[in-house]
mmCIF file of the C-alpha atoms, coordinates in Angstrom:
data_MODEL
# 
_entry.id   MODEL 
# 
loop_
_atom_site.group_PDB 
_atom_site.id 
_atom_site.type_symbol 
_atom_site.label_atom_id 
_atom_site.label_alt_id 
_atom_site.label_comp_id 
_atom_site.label_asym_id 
_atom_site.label_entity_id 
_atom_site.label_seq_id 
_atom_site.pdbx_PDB_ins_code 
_atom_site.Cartn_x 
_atom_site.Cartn_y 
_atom_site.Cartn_z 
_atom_site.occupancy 
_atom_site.B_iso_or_equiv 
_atom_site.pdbx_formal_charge 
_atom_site.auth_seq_id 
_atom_site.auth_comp_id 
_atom_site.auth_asym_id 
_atom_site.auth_atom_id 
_atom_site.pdbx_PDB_model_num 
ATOM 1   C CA . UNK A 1 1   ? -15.465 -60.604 26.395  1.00 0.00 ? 1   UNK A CA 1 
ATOM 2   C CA . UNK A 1 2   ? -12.658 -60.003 23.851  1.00 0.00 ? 2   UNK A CA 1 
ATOM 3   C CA . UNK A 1 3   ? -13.769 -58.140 20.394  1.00 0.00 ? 3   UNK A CA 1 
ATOM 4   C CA . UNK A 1 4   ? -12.767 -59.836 17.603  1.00 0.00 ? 4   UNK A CA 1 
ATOM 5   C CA . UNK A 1 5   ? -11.155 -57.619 14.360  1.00 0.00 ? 5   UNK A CA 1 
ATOM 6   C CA . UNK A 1 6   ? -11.405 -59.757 11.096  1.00 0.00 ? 6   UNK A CA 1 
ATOM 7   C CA . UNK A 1 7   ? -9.132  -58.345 8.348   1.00 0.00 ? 7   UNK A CA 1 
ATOM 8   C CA . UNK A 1 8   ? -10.763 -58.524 4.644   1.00 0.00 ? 8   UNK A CA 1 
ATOM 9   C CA . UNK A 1 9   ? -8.744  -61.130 2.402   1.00 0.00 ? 9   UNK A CA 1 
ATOM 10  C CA . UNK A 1 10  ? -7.538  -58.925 -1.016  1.00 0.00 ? 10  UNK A CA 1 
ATOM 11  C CA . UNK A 1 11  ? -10.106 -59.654 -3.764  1.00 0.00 ? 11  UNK A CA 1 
ATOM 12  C CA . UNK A 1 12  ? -7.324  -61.175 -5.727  1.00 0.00 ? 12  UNK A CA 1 
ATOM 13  C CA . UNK A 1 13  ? -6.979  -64.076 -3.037  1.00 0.00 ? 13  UNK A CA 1 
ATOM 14  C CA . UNK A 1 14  ? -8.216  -67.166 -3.710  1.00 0.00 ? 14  UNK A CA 1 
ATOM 15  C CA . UNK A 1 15  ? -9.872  -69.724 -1.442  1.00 0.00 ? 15  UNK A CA 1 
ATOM 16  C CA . UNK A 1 16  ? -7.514  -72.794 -0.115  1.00 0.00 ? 16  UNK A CA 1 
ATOM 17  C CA . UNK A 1 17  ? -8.071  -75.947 1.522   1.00 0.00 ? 17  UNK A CA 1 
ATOM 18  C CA . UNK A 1 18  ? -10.630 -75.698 4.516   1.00 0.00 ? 18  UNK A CA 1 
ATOM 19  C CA . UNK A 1 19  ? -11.782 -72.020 3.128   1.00 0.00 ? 19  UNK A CA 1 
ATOM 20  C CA . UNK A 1 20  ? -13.746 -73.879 0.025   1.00 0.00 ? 20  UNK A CA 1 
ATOM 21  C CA . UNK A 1 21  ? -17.274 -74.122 1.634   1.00 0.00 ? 21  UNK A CA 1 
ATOM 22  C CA . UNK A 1 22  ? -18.872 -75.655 -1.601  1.00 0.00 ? 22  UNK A CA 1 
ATOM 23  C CA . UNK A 1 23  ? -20.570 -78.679 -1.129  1.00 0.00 ? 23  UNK A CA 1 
ATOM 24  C CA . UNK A 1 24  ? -19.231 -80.413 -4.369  1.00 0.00 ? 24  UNK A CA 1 
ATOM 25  C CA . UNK A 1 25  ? -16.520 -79.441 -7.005  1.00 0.00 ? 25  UNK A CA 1 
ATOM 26  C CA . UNK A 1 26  ? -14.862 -80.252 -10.321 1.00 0.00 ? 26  UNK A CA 1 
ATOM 27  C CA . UNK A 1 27  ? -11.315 -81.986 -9.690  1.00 0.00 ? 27  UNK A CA 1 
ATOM 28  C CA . UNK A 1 28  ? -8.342  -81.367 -11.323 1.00 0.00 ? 28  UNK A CA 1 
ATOM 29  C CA . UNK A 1 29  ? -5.280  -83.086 -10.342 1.00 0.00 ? 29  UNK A CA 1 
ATOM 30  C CA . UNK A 1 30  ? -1.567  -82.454 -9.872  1.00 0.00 ? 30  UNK A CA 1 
ATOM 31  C CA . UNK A 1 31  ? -0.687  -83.220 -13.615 1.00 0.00 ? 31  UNK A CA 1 
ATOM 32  C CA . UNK A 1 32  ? -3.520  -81.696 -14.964 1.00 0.00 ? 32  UNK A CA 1 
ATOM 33  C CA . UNK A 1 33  ? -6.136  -84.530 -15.183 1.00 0.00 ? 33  UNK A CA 1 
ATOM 34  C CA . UNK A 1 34  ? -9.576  -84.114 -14.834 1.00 0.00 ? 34  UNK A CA 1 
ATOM 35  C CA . UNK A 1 35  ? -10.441 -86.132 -11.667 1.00 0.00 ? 35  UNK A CA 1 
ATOM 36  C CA . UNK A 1 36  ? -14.167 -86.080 -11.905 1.00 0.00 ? 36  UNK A CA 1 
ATOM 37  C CA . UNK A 1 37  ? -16.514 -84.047 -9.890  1.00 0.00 ? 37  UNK A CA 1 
ATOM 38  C CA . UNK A 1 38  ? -16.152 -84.859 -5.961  1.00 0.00 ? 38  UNK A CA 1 
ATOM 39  C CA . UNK A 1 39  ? -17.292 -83.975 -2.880  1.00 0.00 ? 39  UNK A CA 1 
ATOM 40  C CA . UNK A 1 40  ? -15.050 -81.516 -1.112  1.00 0.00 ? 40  UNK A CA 1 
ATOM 41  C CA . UNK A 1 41  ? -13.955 -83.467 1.602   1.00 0.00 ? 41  UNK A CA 1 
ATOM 42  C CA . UNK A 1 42  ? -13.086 -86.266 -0.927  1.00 0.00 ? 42  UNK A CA 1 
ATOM 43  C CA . UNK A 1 43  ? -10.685 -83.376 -3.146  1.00 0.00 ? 43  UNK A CA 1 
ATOM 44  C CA . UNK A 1 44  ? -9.540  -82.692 0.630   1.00 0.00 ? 44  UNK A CA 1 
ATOM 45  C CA . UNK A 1 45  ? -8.221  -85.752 1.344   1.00 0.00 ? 45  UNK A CA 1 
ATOM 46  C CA . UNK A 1 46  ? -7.226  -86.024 -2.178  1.00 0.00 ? 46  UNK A CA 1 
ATOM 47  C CA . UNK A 1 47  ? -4.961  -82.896 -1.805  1.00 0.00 ? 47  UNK A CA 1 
ATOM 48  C CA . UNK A 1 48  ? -3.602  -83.731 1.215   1.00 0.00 ? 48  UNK A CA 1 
ATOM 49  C CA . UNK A 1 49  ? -2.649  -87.512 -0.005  1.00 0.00 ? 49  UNK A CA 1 
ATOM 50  C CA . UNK A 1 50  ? -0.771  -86.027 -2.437  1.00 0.00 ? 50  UNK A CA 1 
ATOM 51  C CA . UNK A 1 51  ? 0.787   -83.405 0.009   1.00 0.00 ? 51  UNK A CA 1 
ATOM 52  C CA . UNK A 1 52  ? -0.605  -80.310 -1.911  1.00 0.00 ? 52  UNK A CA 1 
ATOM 53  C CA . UNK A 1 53  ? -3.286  -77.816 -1.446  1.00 0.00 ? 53  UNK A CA 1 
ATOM 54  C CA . UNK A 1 54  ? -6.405  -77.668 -3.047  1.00 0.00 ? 54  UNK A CA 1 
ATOM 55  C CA . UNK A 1 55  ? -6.846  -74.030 -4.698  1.00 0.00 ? 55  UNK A CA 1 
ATOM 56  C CA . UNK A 1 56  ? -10.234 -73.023 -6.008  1.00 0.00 ? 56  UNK A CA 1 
ATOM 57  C CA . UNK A 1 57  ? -10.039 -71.848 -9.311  1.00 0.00 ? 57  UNK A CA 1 
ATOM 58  C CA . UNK A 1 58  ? -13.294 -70.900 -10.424 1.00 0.00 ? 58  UNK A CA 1 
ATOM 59  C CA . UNK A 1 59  ? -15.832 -69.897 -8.306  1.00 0.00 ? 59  UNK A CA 1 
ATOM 60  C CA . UNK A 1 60  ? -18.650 -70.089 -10.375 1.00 0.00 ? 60  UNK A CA 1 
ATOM 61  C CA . UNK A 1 61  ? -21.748 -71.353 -8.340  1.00 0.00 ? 61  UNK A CA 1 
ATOM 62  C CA . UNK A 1 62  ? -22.962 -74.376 -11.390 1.00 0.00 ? 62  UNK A CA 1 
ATOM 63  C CA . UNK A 1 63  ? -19.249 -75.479 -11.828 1.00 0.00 ? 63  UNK A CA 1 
ATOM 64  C CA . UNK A 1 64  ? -17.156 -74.690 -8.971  1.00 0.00 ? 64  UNK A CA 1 
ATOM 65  C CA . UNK A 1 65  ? -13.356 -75.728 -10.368 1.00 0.00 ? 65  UNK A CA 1 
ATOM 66  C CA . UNK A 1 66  ? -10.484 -77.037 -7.674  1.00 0.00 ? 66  UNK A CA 1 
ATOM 67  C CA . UNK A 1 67  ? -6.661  -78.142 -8.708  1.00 0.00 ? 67  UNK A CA 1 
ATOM 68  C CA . UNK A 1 68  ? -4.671  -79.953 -6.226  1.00 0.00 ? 68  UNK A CA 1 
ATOM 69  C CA . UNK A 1 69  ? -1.388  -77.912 -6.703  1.00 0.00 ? 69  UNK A CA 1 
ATOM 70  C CA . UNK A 1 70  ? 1.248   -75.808 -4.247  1.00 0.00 ? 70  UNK A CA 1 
ATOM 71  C CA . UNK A 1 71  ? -0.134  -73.067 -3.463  1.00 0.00 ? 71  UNK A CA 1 
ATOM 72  C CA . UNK A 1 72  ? 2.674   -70.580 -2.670  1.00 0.00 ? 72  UNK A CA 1 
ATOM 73  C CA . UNK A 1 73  ? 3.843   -72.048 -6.737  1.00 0.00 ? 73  UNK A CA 1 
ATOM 74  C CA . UNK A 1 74  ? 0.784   -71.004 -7.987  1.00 0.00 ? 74  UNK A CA 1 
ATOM 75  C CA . UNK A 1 75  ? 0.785   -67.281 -6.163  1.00 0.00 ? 75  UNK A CA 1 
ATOM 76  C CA . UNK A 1 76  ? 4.312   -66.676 -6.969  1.00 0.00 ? 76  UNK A CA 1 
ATOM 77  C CA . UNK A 1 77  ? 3.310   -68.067 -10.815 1.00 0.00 ? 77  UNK A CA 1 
ATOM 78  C CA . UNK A 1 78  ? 0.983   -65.603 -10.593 1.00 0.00 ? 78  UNK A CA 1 
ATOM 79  C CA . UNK A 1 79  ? 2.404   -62.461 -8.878  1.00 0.00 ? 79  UNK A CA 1 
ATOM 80  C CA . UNK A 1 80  ? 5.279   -63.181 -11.968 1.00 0.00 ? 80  UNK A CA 1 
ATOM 81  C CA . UNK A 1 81  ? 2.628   -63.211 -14.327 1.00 0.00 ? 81  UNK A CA 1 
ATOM 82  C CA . UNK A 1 82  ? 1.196   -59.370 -12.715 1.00 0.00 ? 82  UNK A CA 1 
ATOM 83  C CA . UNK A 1 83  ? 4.702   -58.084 -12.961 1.00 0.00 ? 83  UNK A CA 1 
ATOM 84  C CA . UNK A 1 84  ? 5.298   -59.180 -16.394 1.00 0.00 ? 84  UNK A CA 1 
ATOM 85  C CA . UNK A 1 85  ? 2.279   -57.371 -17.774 1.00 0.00 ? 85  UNK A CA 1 
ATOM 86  C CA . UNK A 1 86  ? 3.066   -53.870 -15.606 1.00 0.00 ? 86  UNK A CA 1 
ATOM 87  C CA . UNK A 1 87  ? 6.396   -54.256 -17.507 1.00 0.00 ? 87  UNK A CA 1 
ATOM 88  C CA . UNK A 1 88  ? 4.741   -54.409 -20.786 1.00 0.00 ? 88  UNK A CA 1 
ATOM 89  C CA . UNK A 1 89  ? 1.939   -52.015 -20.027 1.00 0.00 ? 89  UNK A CA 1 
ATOM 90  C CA . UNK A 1 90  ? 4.887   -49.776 -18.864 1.00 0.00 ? 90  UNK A CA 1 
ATOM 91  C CA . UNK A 1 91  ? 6.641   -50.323 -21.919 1.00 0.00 ? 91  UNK A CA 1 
ATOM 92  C CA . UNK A 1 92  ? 3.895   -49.263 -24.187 1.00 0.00 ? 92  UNK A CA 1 
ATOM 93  C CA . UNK A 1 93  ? 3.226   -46.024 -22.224 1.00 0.00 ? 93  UNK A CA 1 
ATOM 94  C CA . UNK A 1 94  ? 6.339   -44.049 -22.197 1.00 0.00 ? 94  UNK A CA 1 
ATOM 95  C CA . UNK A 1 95  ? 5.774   -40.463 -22.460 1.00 0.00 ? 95  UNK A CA 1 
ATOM 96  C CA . UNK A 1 96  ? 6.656   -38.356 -25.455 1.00 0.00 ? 96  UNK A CA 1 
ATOM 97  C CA . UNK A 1 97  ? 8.710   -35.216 -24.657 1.00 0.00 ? 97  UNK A CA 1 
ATOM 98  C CA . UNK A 1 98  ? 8.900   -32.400 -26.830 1.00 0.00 ? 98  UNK A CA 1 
ATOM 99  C CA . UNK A 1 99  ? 11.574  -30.177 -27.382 1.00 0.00 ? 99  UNK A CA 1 
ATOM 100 C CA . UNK A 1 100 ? 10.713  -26.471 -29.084 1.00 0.00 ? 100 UNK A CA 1 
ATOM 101 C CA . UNK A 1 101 ? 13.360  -25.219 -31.696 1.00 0.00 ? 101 UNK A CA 1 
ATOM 102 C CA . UNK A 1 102 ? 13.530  -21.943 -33.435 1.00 0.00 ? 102 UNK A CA 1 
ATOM 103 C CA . UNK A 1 103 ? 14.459  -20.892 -37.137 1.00 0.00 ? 103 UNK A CA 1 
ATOM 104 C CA . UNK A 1 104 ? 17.060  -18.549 -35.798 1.00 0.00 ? 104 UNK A CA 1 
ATOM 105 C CA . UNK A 1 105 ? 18.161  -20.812 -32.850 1.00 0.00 ? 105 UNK A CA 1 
ATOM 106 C CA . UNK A 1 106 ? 21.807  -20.397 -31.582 1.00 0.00 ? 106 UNK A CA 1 
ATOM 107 C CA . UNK A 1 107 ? 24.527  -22.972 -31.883 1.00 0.00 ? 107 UNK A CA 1 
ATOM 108 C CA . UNK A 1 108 ? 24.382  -23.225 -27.821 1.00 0.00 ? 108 UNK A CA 1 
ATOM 109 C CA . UNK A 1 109 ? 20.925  -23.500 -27.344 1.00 0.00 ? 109 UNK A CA 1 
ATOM 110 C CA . UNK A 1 110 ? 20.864  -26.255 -30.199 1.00 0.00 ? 110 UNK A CA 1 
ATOM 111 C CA . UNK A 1 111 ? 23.628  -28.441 -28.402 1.00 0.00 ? 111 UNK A CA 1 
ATOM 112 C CA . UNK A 1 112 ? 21.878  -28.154 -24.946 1.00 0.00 ? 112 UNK A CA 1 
ATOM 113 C CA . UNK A 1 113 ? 18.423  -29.543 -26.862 1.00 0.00 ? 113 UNK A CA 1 
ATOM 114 C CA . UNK A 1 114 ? 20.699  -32.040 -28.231 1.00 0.00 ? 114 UNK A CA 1 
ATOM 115 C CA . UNK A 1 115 ? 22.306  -33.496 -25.236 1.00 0.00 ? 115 UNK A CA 1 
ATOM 116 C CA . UNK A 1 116 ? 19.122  -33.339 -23.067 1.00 0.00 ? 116 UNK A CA 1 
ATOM 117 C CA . UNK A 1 117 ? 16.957  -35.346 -26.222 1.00 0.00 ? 117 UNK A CA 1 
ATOM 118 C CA . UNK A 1 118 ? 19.872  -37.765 -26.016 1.00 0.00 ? 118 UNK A CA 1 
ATOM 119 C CA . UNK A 1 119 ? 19.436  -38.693 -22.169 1.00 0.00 ? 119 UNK A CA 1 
ATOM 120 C CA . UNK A 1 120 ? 16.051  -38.631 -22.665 1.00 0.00 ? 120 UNK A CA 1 
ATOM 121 C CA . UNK A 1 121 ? 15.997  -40.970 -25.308 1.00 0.00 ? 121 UNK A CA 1 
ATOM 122 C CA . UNK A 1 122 ? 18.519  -43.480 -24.043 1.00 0.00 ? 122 UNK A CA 1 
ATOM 123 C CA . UNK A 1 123 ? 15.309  -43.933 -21.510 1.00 0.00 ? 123 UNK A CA 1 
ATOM 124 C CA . UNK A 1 124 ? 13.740  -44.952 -24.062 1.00 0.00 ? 124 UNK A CA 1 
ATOM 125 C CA . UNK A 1 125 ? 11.284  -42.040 -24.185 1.00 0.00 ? 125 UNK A CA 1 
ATOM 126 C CA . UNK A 1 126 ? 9.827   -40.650 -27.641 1.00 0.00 ? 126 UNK A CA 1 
ATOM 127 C CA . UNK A 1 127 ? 10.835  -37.018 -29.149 1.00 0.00 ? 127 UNK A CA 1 
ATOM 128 C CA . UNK A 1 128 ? 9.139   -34.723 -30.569 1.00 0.00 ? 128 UNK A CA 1 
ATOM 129 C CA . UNK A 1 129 ? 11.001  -31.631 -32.265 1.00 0.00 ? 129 UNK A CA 1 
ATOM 130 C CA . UNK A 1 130 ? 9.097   -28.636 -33.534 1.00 0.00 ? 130 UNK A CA 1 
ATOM 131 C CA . UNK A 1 131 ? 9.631   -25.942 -34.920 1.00 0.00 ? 131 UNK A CA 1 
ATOM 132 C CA . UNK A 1 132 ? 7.200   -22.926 -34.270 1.00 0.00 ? 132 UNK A CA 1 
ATOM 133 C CA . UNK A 1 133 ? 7.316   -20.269 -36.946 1.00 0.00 ? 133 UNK A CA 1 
ATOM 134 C CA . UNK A 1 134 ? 6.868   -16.595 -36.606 1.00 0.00 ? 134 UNK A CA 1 
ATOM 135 C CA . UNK A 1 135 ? 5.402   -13.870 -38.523 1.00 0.00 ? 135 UNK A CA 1 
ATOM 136 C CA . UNK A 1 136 ? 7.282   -13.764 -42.352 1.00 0.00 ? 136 UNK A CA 1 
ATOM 137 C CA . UNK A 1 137 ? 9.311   -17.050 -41.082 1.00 0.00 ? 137 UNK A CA 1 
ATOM 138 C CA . UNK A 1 138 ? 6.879   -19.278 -42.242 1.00 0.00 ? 138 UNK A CA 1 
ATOM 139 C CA . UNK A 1 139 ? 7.026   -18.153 -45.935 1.00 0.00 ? 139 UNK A CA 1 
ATOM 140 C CA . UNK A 1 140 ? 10.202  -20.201 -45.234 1.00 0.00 ? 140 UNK A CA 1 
ATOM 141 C CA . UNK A 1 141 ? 9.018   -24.017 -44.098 1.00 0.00 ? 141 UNK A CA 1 
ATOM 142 C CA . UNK A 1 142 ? 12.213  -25.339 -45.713 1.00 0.00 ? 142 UNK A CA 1 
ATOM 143 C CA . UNK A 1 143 ? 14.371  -23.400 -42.433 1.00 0.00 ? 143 UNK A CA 1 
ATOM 144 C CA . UNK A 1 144 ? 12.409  -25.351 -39.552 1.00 0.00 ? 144 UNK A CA 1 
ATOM 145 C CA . UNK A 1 145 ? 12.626  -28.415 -41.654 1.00 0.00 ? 145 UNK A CA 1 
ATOM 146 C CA . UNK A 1 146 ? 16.475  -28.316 -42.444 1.00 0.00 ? 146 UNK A CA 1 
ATOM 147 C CA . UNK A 1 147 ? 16.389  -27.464 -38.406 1.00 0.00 ? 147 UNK A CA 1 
ATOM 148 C CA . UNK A 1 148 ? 14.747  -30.503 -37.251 1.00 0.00 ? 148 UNK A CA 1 
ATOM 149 C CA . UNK A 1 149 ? 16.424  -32.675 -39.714 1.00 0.00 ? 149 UNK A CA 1 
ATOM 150 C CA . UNK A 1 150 ? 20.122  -31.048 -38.470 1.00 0.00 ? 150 UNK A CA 1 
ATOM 151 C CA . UNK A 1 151 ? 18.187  -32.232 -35.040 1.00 0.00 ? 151 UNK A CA 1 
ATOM 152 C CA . UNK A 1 152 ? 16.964  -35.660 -36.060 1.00 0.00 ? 152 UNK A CA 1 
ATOM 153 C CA . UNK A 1 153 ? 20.973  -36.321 -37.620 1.00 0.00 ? 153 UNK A CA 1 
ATOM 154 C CA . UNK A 1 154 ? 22.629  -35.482 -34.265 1.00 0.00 ? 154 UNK A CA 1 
ATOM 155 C CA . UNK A 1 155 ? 20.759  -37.939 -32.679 1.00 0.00 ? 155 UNK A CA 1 
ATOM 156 C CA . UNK A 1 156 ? 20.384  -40.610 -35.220 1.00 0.00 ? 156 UNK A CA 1 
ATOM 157 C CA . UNK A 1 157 ? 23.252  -43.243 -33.260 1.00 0.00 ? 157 UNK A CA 1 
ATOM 158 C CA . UNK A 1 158 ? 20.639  -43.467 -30.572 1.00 0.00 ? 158 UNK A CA 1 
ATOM 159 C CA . UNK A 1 159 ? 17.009  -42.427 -32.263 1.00 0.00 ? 159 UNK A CA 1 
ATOM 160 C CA . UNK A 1 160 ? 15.444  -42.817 -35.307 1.00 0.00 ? 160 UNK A CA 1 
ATOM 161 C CA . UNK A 1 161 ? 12.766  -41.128 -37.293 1.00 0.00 ? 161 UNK A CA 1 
ATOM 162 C CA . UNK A 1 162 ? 8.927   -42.079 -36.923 1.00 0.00 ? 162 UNK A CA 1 
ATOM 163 C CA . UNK A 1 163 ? 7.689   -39.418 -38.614 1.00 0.00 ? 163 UNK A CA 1 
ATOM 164 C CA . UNK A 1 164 ? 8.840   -36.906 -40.479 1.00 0.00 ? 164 UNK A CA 1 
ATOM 165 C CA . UNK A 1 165 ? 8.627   -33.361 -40.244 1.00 0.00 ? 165 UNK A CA 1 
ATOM 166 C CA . UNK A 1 166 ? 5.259   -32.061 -41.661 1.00 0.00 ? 166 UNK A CA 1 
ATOM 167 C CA . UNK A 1 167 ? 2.851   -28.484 -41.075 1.00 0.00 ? 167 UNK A CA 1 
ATOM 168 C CA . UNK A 1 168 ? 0.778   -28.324 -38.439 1.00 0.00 ? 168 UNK A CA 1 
ATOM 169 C CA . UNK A 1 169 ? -0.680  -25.063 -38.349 1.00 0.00 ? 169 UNK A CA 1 
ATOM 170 C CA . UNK A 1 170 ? 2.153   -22.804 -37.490 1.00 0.00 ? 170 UNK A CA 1 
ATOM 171 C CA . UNK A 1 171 ? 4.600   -25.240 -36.249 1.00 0.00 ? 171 UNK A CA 1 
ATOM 172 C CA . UNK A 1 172 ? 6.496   -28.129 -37.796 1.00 0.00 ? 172 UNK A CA 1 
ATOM 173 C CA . UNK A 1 173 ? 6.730   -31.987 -36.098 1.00 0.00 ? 173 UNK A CA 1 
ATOM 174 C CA . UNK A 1 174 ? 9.231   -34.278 -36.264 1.00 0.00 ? 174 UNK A CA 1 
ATOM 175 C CA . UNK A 1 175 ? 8.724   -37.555 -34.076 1.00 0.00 ? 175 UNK A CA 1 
ATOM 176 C CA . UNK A 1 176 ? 12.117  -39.572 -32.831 1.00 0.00 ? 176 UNK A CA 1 
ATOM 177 C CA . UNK A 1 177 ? 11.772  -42.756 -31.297 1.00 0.00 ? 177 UNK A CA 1 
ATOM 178 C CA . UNK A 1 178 ? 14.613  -44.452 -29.588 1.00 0.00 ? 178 UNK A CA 1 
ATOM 179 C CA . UNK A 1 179 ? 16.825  -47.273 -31.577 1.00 0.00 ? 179 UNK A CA 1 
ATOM 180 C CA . UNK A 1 180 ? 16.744  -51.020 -30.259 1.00 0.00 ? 180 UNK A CA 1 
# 
């Protein structure tokens, strides 16, 4: 005798056609009409009549819910549907990287920060430039704030300011985010 391996449907699946094992359902038809509750191998014939599928909808056990519609229409509908909202969800978590500056930093140093918050900005990732201060430097706020602000005008054709620089502690915040 031959073993028989049945593969679990994804939970996301719905049930189609001759899977729907519910004795009677709520109709809806091709154009959206409510057909009236039926029995399911009334909906059946209904479906394939019209030369659709009948897709259950809602599985809830007092008012099962079938549409007569094509199914592969309504999965690709629907796979568009899950794409669209990793996009946005993917839109509205892009990381923040920070880039630490100095008082005293060098011309160099403040070029390569520059050019490497640029690319990461035309990502459209957020920036955040600080400025930690050390021992008698921060009697002198006004240095790491015209140092972020010399930061935040370098990159102002692609970036703008969020927020601007304030104390935190020892160190000094400015947040860019990128232009649209």
């Amino acid at each position: 005798m031959k073993e028989v391996l049945y593969i679990a449907k994804q939970s996301n699946e719905v049930l189609i056609n001759e899977q729907i094992t519910i004795p009677e359902v709520m109709v809806i038809g091709p154009n959206g009409e409510k057909m009236g509750i039926k029995k399911i191998e009334d909906a059946q014939t209904l479906a394939k009549f019209a030369n659709l599928d009948l897709v259950l909808l809602n599985n809830d056990p007092k008012n099962p819910v079938c549409k007569i519609i094509d199914y592969n229409k309504y999965r690709y509908e629907k796979q568009k549907q899950i794409k669209e909202a990793k996009k946005r969800q993917r839109e509205q978590n892009l990381e923040v990287k920070e880039y630490r500056l100095s008082v005293s930093i060098d011309v160099g140093d403040f070029e390569t920060k520059v050019r490497n918050a640029r690319a990461y900005l035309e990502k459209g990732h957020k920036i955040k430039g600080t400025v930690r201060f050390k021992g008698r430097q921060l009697s002198h706020p006004e240095l790491g704030s015209d140092v972020l602000m010399r930061f935040a005008a370098k990159l102002e054709d692609v970036a703008e300011i969020e927020a601007m620089p304030k104390m935190e502690g020892r160190n000094m915040q400015l947040l860019l985010t990128p232009k649209k």
